[in-house]
Each structure stands twice: as structure tokens, then as C-alpha cells.
N, C-alpha and C positions, 0 to 999 in steps of 0.2 A: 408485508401482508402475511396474516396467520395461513399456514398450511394447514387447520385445521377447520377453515372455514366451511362451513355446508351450503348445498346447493342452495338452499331457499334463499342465503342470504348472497351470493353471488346474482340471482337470478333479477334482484333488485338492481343491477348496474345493465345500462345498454349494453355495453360486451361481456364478452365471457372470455376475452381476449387477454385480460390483466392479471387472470387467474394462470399460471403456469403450472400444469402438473405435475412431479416429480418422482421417483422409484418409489413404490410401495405405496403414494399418496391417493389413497382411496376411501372417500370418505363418506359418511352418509346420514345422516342424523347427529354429528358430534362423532362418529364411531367408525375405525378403520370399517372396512370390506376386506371380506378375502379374494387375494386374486389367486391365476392360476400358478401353479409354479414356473410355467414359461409356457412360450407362445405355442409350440410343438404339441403340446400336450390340451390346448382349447382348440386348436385345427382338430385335433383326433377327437376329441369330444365333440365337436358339432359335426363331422365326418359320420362319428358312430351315429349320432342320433339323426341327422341327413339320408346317411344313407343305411339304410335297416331294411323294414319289410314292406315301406312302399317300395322298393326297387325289386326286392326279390320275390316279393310275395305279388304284391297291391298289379303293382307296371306288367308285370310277363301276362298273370289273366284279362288284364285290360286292353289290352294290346290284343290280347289275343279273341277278343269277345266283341271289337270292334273293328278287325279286319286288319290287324296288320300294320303296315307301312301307311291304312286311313289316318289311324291315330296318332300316329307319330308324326306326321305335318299339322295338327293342333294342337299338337303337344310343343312344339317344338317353336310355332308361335306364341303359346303363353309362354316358355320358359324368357324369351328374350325381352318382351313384355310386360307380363305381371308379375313372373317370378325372381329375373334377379333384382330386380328395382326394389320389389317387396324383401329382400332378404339384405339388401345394404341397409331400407330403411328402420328394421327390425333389429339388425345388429349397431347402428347409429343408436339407437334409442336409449338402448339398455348399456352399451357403452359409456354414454355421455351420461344420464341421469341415474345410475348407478341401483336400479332397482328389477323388477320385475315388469309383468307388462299392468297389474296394475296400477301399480305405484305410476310407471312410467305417465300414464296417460291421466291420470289426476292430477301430476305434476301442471299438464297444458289447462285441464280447468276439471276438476271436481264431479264438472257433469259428464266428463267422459270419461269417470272410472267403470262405465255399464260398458267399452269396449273390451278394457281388460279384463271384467269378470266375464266377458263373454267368450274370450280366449280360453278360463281356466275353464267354464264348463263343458265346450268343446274336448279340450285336453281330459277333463276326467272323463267322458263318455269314451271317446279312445284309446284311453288308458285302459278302461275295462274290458275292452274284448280285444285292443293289440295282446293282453297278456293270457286270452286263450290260446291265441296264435303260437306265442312260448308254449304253452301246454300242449298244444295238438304236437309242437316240434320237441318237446319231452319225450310223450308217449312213445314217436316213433323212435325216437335216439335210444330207449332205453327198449323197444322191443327188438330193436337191431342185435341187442345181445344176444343172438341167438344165430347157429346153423343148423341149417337152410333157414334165411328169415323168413316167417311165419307167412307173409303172404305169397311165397311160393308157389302153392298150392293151396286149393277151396279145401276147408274144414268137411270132413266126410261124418255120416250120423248111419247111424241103422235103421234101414226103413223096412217097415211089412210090406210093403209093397212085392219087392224082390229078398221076399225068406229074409228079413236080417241080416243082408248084406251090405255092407259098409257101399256107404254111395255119397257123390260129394254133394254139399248143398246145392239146392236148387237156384235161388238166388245168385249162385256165388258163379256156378257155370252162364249162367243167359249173362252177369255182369261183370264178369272177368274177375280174377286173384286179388289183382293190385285195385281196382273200383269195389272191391266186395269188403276188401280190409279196412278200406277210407272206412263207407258208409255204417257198414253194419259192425265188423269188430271193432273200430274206434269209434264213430258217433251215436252206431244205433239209432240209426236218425226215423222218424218214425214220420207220417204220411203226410203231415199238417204241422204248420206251429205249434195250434192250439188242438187237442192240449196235449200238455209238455212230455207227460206219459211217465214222469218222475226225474230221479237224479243218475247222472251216469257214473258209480264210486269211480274208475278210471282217472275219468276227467278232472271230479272232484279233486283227487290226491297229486293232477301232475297239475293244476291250474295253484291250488295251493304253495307245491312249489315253485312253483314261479312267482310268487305273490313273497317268499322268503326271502326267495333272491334278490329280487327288485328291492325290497326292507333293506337286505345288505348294504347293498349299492349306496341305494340313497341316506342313510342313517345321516348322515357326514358333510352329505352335499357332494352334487357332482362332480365339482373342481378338487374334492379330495381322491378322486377315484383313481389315480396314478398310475400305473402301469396295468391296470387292468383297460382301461380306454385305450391305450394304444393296442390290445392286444383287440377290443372288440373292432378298434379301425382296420386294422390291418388284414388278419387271419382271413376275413375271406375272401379278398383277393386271392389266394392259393390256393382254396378249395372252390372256388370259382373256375381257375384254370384249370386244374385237374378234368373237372367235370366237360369244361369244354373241348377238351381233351377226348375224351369220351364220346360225346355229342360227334365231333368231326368226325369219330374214326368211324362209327357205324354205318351201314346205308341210311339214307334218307336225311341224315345229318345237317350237308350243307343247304341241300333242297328245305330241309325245315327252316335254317336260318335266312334262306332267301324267302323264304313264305312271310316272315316278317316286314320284308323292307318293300314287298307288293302293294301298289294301293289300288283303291277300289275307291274311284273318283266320286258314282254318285251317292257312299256314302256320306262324303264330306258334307253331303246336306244335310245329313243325321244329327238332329237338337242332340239328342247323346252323347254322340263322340264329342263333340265339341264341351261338353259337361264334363265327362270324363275325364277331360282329359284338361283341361284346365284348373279341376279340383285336383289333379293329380300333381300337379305341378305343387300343390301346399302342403299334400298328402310327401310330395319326394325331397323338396326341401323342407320341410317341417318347420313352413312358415305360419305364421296367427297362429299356432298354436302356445303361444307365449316362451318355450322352449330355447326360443332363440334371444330372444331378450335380455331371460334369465340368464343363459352361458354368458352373454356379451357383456352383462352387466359386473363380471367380475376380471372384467381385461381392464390391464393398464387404459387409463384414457386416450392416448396417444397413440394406439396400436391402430395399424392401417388396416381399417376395413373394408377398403375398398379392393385390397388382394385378400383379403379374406374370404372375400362375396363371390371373389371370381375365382377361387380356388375351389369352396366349397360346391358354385352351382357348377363347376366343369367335372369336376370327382362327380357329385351325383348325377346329373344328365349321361355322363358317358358309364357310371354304374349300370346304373337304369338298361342303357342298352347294350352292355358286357352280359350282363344277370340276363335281359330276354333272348342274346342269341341262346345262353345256357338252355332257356329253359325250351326254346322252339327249335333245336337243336337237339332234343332227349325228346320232343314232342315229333320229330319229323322220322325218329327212327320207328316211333310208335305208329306213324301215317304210312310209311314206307312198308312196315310188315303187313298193314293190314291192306292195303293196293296192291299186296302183293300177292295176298292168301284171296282177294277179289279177284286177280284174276286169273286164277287157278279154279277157281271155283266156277266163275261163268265161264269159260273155255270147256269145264268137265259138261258144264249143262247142256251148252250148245252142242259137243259129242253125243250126249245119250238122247238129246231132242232130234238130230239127224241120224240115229246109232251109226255114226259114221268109228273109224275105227283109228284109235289112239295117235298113231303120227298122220292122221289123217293132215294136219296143218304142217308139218313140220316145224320145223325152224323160223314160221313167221311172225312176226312182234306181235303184242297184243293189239295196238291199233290195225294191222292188216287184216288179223283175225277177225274185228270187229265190224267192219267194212265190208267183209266178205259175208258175213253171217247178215250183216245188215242188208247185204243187197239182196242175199237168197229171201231173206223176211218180206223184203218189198215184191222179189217176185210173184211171189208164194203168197199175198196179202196176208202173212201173218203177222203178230204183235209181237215185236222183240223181245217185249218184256216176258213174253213164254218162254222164247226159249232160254237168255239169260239166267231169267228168276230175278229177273233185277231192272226198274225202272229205270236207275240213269248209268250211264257208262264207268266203269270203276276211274276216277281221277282221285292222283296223289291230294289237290289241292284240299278235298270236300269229307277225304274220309276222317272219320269220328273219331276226336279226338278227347280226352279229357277237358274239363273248362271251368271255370268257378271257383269258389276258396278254397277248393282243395288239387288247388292243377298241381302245382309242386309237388305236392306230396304223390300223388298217383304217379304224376311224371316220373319223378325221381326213381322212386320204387320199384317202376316198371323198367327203368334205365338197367340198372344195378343188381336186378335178382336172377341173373343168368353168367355175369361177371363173375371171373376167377376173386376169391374177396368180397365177395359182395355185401357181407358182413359188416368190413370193417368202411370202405365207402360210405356204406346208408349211414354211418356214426358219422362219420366226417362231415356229412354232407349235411343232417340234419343238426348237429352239435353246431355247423356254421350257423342257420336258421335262428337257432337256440342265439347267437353272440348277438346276431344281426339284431334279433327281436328285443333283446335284453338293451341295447343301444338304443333303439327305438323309443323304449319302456320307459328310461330312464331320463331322458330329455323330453319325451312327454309328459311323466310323473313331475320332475322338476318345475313344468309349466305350470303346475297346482301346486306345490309346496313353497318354491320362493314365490308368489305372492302374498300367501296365507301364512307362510313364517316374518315373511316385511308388513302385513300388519298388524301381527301379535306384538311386533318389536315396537309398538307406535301406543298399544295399551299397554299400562300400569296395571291391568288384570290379569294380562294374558302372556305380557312380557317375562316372565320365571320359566315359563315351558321351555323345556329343551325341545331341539330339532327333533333327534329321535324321537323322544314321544308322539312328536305331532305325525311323522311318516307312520309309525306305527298304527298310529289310532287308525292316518286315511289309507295303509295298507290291507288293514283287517273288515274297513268297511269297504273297499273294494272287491275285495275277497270274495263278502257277504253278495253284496249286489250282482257279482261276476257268475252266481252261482246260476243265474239266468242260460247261460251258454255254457255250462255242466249239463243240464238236462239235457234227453234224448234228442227237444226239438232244439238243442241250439244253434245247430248249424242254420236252421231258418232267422233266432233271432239276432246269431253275430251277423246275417245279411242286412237285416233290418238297421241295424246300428252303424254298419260300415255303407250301405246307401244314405242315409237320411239324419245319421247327428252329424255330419261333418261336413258335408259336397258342398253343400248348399249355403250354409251356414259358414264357412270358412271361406267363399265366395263375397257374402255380405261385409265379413269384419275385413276383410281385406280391402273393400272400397271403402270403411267407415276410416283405417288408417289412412289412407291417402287423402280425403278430406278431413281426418282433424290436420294433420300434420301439415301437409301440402297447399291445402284450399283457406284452412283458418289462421294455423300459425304464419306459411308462408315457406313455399320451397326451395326461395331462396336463402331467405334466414336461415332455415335448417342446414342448407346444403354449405352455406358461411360456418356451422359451426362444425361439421365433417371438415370442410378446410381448419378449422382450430387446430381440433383432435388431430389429422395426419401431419402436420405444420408441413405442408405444402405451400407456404403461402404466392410463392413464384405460381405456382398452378403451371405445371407442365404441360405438354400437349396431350397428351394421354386424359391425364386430370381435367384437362377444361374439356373435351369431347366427351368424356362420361357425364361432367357435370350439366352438358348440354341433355344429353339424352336422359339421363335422370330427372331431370325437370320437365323434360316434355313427356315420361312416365307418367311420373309423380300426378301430374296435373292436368293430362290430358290421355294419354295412350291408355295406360293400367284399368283406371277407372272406366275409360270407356270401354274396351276388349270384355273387364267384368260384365259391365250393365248390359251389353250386347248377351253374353250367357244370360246373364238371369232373366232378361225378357223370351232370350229360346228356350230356357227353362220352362219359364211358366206357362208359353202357349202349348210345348209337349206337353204337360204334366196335365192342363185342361183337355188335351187330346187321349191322350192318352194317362189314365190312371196309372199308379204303381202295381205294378205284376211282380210273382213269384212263381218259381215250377218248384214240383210236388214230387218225392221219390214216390213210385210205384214198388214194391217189394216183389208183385206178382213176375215181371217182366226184366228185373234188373238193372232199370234205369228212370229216367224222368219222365213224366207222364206223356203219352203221343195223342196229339190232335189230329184224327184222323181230315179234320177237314180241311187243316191249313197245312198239312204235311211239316211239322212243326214242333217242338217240343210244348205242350199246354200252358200257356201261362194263366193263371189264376187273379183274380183281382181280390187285395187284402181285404177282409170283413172289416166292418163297424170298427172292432177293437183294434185288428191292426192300422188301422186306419188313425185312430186318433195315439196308439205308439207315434205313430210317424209324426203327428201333428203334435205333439208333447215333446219330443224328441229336438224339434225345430224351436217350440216357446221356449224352455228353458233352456235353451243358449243361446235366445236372443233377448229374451226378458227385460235381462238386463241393463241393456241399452237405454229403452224409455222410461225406464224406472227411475234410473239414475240420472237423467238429465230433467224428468219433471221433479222428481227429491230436490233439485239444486235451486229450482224455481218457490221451494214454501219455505219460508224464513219468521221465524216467529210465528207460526201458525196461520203466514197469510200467505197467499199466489201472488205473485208479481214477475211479470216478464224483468224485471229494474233488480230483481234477486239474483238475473246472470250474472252482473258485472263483480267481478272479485278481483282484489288486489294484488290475490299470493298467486294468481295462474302465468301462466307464464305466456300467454297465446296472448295478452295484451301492452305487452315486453313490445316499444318499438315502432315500428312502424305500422298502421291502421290500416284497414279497407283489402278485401279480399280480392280486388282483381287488380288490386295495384300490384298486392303480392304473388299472382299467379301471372302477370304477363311481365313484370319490371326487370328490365333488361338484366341478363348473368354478367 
């Protein structure tokens, strides 16, 4: 039998069993594939792009904005659930059919090429503000060149006030150094989305390069990327430890890392965290984003993915929570100074509210303290909060901490600007950011490239374009487009884009793959041809319990766990519209509702509103377009215009619930 046989013509035989693959034999239209140069080096490429900035970036504010150890028991449900089911059948795919994810899914039938373009439009929408993320971690890498780093200390100005005397901003003292430097020296973030209030040059020149880099990278394809993938898998791991390193030795260190693994039971009711945290799961292994497809579809056929699956989702889930003790660990020495300087502060009050005199308490803990003041209040029918100056009792757990896309950054910053070095740290630390994000970028990017290079390869028009050209062209129009989160307001619109082109919508394609694959083609077929590819054919013990649980994923669990979110989705989102909070400039922070005791949340106008609802159609568009396209044949509608020859979902044996229940 010719070893240059292609799939379409293989696909025509009941098995796929006759066909034996052999070294280098990768083929795809008549035409080798390139593979990786060895297995070591597509671990480290799906490693980089797995584990990037949803772990370090995305997971620590998430985690952190949902309470904690709430989130991590719905996190930790989808991962065994929807996520590594979805990332063996994501790397199967691309594997066996040796394409990208759109290719892959037209393979099964033509009308489900509207899933894979809905992968790549997802993927471009996060591609364009993951590589702000690079930028913002630019800016800070290259302001680190500097001693004392620049946010040190608030930027001082001459005011008439006090005769033209140097005095430091106003702004910068009510919102701290490290919160002054985020908002105002690096985003200039201005009051509202709309409007934008112009271009920040900054931004402009470090987003640009990162838009060079990423061109680098990819010119070539990501399986050329060679020793630089291993360097972005690897690297931070070490400056990960370092930092945690740091994090242990300060006060409040461990106590931060424990504030992580606390749960707060009646949030688990919270339609949110459950949202969250189930998107985050596709968000940490950079699953449906086609990404993964693409890498897998240039592995030997034969390459076991079933340790690949379980290598990659163990590296990333236990990233995930290596990177959050880091970051609640730098966060808790931040909670720890400020409980600390709280209760120095009401201790002094409650001395000059009693003018009682300095070691009036002695040597008693702040809780004695507070008990005893609290009882003189009750005798005395006065209001604590008099003499305090403080409503609620100073606790480690509640003081104000950083939070939002820009937690790392502040965190960090705030870590390292008292440290011996502090200089060279914030480089290390941000240059990691920089690797992380660049991995990310690049398995992302890839989700839109090998598709739209596999099918240029398929026109006679469009087939002469080199790769490069094509990166090039959708580098420079990302650029363009990216210039949205340059301006002042773009820290409002990379929220916009990081809540609402992805959560959601990478929720839906992830139940569409388990019903084409699963419910159409049939999860046992498919799971028959993963036994091809790993030639297992004995099916070990191991092998036949995953292949059990896999199936009851595939076909039952994954999809249901999804459709469970998306129905708590929709009743929150009817309950509750999408909110935003607003910087204040006057006051140093996010805007306060004095009625809810609360920070303001804002409900988006009109415009933002249909951002969100634009944001969601086109990238899901796709989908119905492409399955009613399949239905006009000759200019007529016909349901009889499904049935096609070349798909492969009619390969075999018929009828959907034969194939969803028929014994493994």
C-alpha cells in the first residue's frame, strides 16, 4: 500500500487500521507535514502555550476576586470533567487528521467547518489584547532599568498652594506608589470607556513590540521554534521560585497563601464563580482555542496522547496553583503591613478618645485591646466607631488589597521596591511575564494561522503565498486593531474583551465539539481510532479505565457540567446585567457607593452593550452559517443537501444513540 496515500482516500475504507504509519510519514493533501523535531520539544510547546498568562496572570485575580479556595473546588471540578476530556479530544483530532481545527472539523462533514472558524475567531479576539498583556509586561521590564525603580516614590510637582514647593501628587499619596504607577504612569486610565481620551505613545511602542516578536516567532511555524520553546517552558519555573521564596520569608506570606485555600461555602452558590471558573479551565489549558489541534497535528500519528493529556493538564493545574500561592503570598505581605499599620492606628485613636496615656495597654494583643475598648463603649453607650475611626475591626482577612488585571503587576512591584536588588528582581520577574505571555501569544496566534495557511494550501489562487507573508499581513492588522487597548480607556476595553469574547463562547464550542465528535460521529469510533494511533491494541488497565471515563465525558459528563454553566449563566446575566467600576482620580481609587458600602459598579451604556453583544456574534456566527451554506446546493434549500459522501461522520456504523450507549 502507497505510504503516500491521503486521508480522504483512506477515509473511504471501514478501518483505518490497514493504514500503518511509519517515521516521518505525515501527509496531507499528497504533501509531507512537518513534524516536531522530537516529542520533548511539542511537550514544551504545548507546556508554553498551556501554561502562560492564564496561570499567572488570568487564575491568581480570579481566584482572588472569587474568594479563594470557593474557586478552586469549581475549578477543580471542570478540570477533571471538561477539561482534560476536551484536551485528549482536541489533541486526537489534530493528530489523526493532520490539519488545523478547521480543516479538522470539515473533515466530519463540511457543515461543521462554522466550529473551527469559530475557534479561530475566538483565538484572534485573544490574541489581540493577550499581547497587551506582553506590553503592559514590556513597559514594566524596561522601566525596571532604573535605580530606585520609578515607583518608589509619588512623582512630586510645584504647587502654589505651598509657595512652589515641590509636593508629591495628590492622586498618588490617597492611592499608593505602586497603584499610582499602574493606573496613571502606565495606563493613564481615564474615568469611562467612552471616550477613549486619545492614544497612550507608551503603550503604542511596547504593544508594537510585541506584535515584532510574536512576527518573529511565528514566521516559520511554531514546531520551527526550537530552543527557544523550551526556554519559554522552562524559565519560569525558577523565577517563580525565587519569588516564592520571597513571598514565604516576609510577614504575612504564609497567612496569604492560606487565604487562598479558604473557602467560603455560600459563595459556591455564585452563578460566577462557577462561570469563572469553568472558562478558566479553557482559558489554562488553551483548549477550543484551536491551538491545540494545530500543535498536535504535526506529531508523529502514533505519539501517545493520552500521556501527553495527562502531562500537560498536571503541569498546568499544579502551575496554576504554584503561580497563585506566588501571587497571594506577595499579596498577603501587602495585607499583613496594612493590619498592621490598622492597628496602630485605632489603638492611637482609642488613646486620645480616652486621653489615656501611652502604655496605658501595655503589652496586651490587639484583640484584648479591642474587647476592652469595646466594653468601655457599651458601658458608656458610645459608638465604637468614634472612638476607633473605624467601622469594622481591623482583620488580616478583609484588608484592601490589589485586584483586577493589573494584580501582578502592583503585587509584584509592591513586593520588590524595598528589597536589596530590587532593580534587577522586577526584570526577572516581569521578563518571566514577558516568556509566559509570548507562549501564550504564539499558540494562540497559531490557532489563526494554520488554519488560514491549510486553506490557502487548498486554492490555486492563494496557494504561492508564503507563511511569512500571511503572519505578517495578520500581525500588522492586529496591531491596527490592538490599538483599541493603547488608548487611555484601554484598560476598561481589554476588560470588555477578556470578560465577553471568550467565557462564554469557548463554553458553547466546547459542547459543539463533544456533539459533533462524540454524539454524531460516535465516541466509540473515535476512542477505536486513539487505540489505532497509540497501538495499544491489548488495552491495558489503565487504557480501558480512561477509555471508560472518556466516554462517559465525551457523551454525558462534559456536555452536561457545560450546559449546567450556560443555563446559570443566562439566569445571572437576566438578573443581573454586566457591570464595570470606574477609576475616580479625585480619591485614588474605584469609585465608592456610599449605599452598598461597596465599590460602584456601573451598568455598560447602549454602545457598550452591543460591544458585548458583537463580541459574542462573531464568534459564534459562524456556526449557522456554515451548516445552513451546506443545506443550498445549486441554488435550491434541501434538508437531502446534508447527506455528503466525502464526510467522514457517515464512515460505519449509523444512528446516534447506538453510538453514544454501544458497549466499549
Amino acid at each position: 500500500m502507497s505510504l503516500k496515500r491521503t486521508f480522504e482516500q483512506i477515509c473511504d475504507q471501514t478501518k483505518l487500521d490497514e493504514f500503518k504509519p511509519q517515521q516521518n510519514d505525515i501527509v496531507l493533501g499528497g504533501k509531507s507535514r512537518k513534524e516536531w523535531p522530537n516529542q520533548f520539544q511539542f511537550m514544551c510547546a504545548n507546556i508554553a502555550f498551556a501554561v502562560g498568562l492564564g496561570n499567572i496572570w488570568r487564575f491568581p485575580y480570579l481566584a482572588q476576586t472569587n474568594g479563594g479556595g470557593t474557586f478552586l473546588i469549581p475549578y477543580f471540578i471542570s478540570l477533571f470533567i471538561i477539561g482534560f476530556p476536551i484536551l485528549v479530544l482536541e489533541l486526537s483530532l489534530g493528530q489523526r487528521l493532520r490539519c488545523g481545527a478547521s480543516g479538522a472539523y470539515t473533515k466530519f462533514h463540511k457543515g461543521f467547518l462554522g466550529v473551527g472558524l469559530a475557534m479561530v475567531a475566538v483565538s484572534a479576539f485573544v490574541a489581540l489584547y493577550y499581547n497587551v498583556i506582553v506590553a503592559w509586561a514590556f513597559y514594566y521590564f524596561l522601566s525596571s532599568f532604573q535605580n530606585p525603580l520609578p515607583w518608589k516614590a509619588c512623582t512630586v510637582v510645584n504647587t502654589t498652594t505651598w509657595s512652589n514647593i515641590p509636593w508629591p501628587v495628590e492622586e498618588c499619596t490617597l492611592a499608593g506608589t505602586q497603584v499610582f504607577y499602574w493606573y496613571r504612569d502606565t495606563l493613564n486610565v481615564t474615568a469611562d470607556y467612552i471616550p477613549m481620551e486619545g492614544l497612550n505613545s507608551d503603550m503604542v511602542l511596547v504593544l508594537l513590540l510585541g506584535w515584532v516578536i510574536v512576527f518573529m516567532i511565528s514566521m516559520n511555524g511554531a514546531e520551527a521554534g526550537g530552543a527557544f520553546l523550551y526556554f519559554i517552558a522552562i524559565t519560569p519555573y525558577v523565577v517563580l521560585l525565587i519569588f516564592l521564596g520571597i513571598g514565604l520569608s516576609t510577614d504575612g506570606g504564609p497567612e496569604g497563601i492560606a487565604e487562598l485555600f479558604q473557602a467560603d461555602w455560600e459563595a459556591i452558590k455564585d452563578a460566577r464563580v462557577w462561570i469563572d471558573a469553568s472558562s478558566q479551565i479553557f482559558f489554562s489549558l488553551s483548549v477550543c482555542f484551536g491551538g491545540i489541534v494545530a500543535f498536535s497535528s504535526y506529531n508523529p500519528v502514533n505519539q501517545n496522547l493520552l500521556r501527553d493529556a495527562t502531562i500537560v493538564a498536571s503541569v498546568n493545574s499544579g502551575t496554576s496553583l504554584f503561580a497563585s500561592c506566588v501571587i497571594f503570598s506577595l499579596l498577603g505581605n501587602r495585607a499583613w503591613t496594612a493590619f498592621e499599620t490598622c492597628k496602630s492606628t485605632t489603638v492611637d485613636n482609642a488613646l486620645n478618645y480616652f486621653d489615656y496615656a501611652e502604655d496605658h495597654f501595655g503589652d496586651k494583643s490587639y484583640d484584648d485591646i479591642y474587647a476592652e475598648v469595646e466594653q468601655e463603649a457599651n458601658n458608656n453607650n458610645i459608638d465604637i466607631s468614634d472612638i476607633f475611626q473605624r467601622d469594622a475591626k481591623c482583620d488580616f482577612a478583609t484588608e484592601d488589597t490589589p485586584s483586577g488585571t493589573g494584580l501582578i503587576f502592583i503585587a509584584v512591584a509592591e513586593a520588590v521596591v524595598d528589597l536589596p536588588g530590587s532593580f534587577i528582581l522586577s526584570m526577572i520577574f516581569f521578563f518571566m511575564v514577558i516568556l509566559l505571555g509570548l507562549g501564550s501569544m504564539v499558540g494562540t496566534f497559531e490557532g489563526v494561522i494554520t488554519p488560514l495557511y491549510d486553506a490557502m494550501q487548498e486554492s490555486n489562487k492563494w496557494r504561492k503565498i508564503p507563511k511569512q507573508a500571511l503572519v505578517c499581513i495578520m500581525s500588522c492588522l492586529a496591531f491596527a486593531i490592538g490599538l483599541i487597548f493603547a488608548t487611555n480607556a484601554g484598560n476598561y476595553w481589554l476588560d470588555i474583551f477578556n470578560d465577553y469574547s471568550a467565557s462564554i463562547n469557548l463554553l458553547i464550542i466546547g459542547i459543539l465539539q463533544f456533539v459533533v465528535v462524540a454524539w454524531i460521529y460516535g465516541a466509540e469510533k473515535w476512542l477505536s481510532e486513539i487505540d489505532w494511533m497509540i497501538g495499544d491494541e491489548e488495552k491495558s488497565v489503565v487504557v480501558k479505565v480512561c477509555r471508560l471515563f472518556l466516554k462517559a465525558c465525551w457523551t454525558v459528563l462534559s456536555p452536561g457540567l457545560i450546559l449546567f454553566v450556560l443555563v446559570f449563566f443566562m439566569v445571572d446575566i437576566i438578573s443581573n446585567p454586566p457591570t464595570y467600576k470606574v477609576w475616580d482620580k479625585a480619591t485614588g481609587d474605584w469609585k465608592w457607593d456610599e449605599l452598598t458600602q461597596d465599590y460602584l459598579k456601573q451598568e455598560y451604556s447602549a454602545a457598550g452593550s452591543a460591544v458585548i453583544a458583537v463580541l459574542h456574534v462573531l464568534c459564534l456566527i459562524w456556526i449557522p452559517i456554515m451548516l445552513i451554506k451546506t443545506l443550498f446546493k445549486d441554488g435550491k434549500f434541501s434538508f437531502k443537501n446534508w447527506k455528503n459522501d466525502e464526510a467522514i461522520i457517515y464512515r460505519g456504523e449509523q444512528g446516534i444513540i447506538n453510538r453514544i450507549f454501544r458497549k466499549a
